[in-house]
C-alpha positions in Angstrom: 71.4 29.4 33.6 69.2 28.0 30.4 65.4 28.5 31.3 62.8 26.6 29.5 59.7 29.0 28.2 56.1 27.7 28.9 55.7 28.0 24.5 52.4 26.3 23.6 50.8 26.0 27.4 48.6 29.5 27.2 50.2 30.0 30.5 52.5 33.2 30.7 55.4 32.7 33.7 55.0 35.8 36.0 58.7 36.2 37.1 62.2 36.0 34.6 64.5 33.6 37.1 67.1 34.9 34.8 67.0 38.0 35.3 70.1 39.5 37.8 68.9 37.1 40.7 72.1 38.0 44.0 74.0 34.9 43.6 72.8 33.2 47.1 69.2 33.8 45.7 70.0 30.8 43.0 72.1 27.5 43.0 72.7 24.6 40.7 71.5 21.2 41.2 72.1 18.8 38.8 72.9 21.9 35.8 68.9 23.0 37.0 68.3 26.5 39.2 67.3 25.3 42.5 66.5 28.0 45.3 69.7 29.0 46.9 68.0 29.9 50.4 66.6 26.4 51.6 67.8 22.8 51.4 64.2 21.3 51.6 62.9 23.2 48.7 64.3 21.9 45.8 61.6 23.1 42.6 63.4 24.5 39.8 63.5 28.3 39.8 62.9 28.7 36.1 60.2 29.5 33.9 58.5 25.9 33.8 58.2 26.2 37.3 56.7 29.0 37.2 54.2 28.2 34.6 53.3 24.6 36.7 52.8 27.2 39.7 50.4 29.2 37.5 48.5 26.1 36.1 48.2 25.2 39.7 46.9 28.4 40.6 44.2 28.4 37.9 42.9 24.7 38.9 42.7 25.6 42.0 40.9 28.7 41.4 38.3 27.1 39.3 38.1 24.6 42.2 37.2 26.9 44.6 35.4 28.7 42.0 37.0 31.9 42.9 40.2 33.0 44.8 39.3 31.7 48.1 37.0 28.9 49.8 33.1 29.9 48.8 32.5 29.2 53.0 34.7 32.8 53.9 33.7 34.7 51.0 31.2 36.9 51.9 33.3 37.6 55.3 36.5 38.3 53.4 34.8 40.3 50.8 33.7 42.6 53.3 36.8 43.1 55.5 38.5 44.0 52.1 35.9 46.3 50.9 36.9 50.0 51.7 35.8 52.2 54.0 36.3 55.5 54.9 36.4 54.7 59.1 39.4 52.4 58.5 42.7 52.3 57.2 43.4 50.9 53.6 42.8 47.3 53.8 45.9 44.4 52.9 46.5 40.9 52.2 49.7 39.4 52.8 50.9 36.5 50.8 53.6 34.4 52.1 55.4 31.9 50.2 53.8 33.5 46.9 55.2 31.5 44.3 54.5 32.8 41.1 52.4 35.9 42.2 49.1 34.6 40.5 46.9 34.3 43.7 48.4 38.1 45.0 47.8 39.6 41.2 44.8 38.2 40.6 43.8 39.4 44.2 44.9 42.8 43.5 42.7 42.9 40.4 39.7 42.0 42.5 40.4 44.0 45.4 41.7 47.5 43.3 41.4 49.7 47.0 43.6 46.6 49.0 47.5 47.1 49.3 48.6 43.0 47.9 52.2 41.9 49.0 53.8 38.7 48.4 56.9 37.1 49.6 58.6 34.3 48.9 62.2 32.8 49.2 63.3 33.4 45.5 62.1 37.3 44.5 59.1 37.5 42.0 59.1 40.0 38.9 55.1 40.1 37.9 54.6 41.4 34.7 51.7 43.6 36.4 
């Protein structure tokens, strides 16, 4: 499948759809990669997707002005801060997309075990 690179945007895709997906991971639609797993969800599963999901992430970041509503900061700040009277604390993303939100969670959150999931697997560059 021909992916189209995100070349001039300043946005870098997270994840190569290319890159030995299981063949019911990926279909065709209209000579496009469509997401094999779910007849509802019909983005592209190539690297302008993933850029738009990345560019979506970033707007929505500076939105919010961080990576999650100002209201539950100070309470989510502190449930992920660690302790020594608790076990490791984690975030679970589902339906990650890209990976931006869980990377750029993971960076702010070093002691935090991130995981995303999402229909079509992710490779993050980091």
């Amino acid at each position: 499948m021909n992916t189209q690179t995100a070349a001039g945007t300043g946005v870098s895709p997270l994840a190569d759809p290319d890159n030995s997906f299981p063949a019911a991971v990926l279909r065709e639609l209209h000579g496009l990669p469509v997401n094999g797993l779910s007849d509802s969800y019909l983005f592209t599963v190539d690297a302008a997707e993933f850029s738009r999901l990345n560019v979506h992430h970033a707007i929505f970041s500076a939105g919010l002005d961080g990576l999650f509503p100002a209201p539950a900061r100070e309470d989510i700040q502190q449930a992920l801060r660690a302790r020594n009277d608790y076990p490791k604390p984690a975030i679970l993303d589902i339906g990650t997309g890209s990976g931006a939100w869980c990377i750029d969670m993971a960076k702010a959150f070093p002691d935090t075990d991130v995981v995303g999931m999402d229909l079509v697997p992710v490779k993050a560059d980091s």
